[in-house]
N, C-alpha and C positions, 0 to 999 in steps of 0.2 A: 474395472469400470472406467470408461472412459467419457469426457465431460463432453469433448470436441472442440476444446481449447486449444490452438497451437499458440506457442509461446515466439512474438514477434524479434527477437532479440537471444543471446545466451544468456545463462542462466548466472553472469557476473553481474548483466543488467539488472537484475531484478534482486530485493530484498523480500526479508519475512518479514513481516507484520507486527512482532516482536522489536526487531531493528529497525521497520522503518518508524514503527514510536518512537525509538530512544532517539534515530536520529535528528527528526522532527523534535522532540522535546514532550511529547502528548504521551499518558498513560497510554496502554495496551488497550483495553477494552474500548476506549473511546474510539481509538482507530478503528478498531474491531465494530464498532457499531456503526461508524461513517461508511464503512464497506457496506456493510449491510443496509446502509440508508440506500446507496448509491450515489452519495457525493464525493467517494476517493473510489479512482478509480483499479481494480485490482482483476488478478486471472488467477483460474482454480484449474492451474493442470490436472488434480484430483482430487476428488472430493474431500481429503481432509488437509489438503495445501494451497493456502493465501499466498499469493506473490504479487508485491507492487514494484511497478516498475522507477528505477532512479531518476527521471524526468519527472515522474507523480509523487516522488518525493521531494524533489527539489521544491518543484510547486507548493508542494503545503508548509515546505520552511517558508517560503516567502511568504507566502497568505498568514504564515503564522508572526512571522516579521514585520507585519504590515499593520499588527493590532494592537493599539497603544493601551497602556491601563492607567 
């Protein structure tokens, strides 16, 4: 089954959803539910594979860098 996703970049560019939380620093599920909000942006080569790409991770280090407590 295919989604009609082409993947802009190879596939070094891109992480799992699992990795790009740790790298970010954020639980797994919460990423997982930004995705699905539509505020982190991600591609589903197939239906049961999340990939963000490293430029949309960078980004959320910093947005996540940016928030003081």
């Amino acid at each position: 089954m295919s989604t009609g996703v082409t993947l802009s970049s190879s596939l070094k560019d891109y992480y799992s959803v699992k990795d790009a939380a740790s790298e970010i620093g954020i639980e797994y599920m919460a990423l997982h539910q930004r995705i699905h909000r539509g505020t982190v942006k991600a591609e589903r080569p197939s239906p049961r594979v999340i990939l963000i790409h490293k430029n949309e991770v960078e980004r959320l280090r910093k947005e996540r860098g940016e928030v003081s407590c």
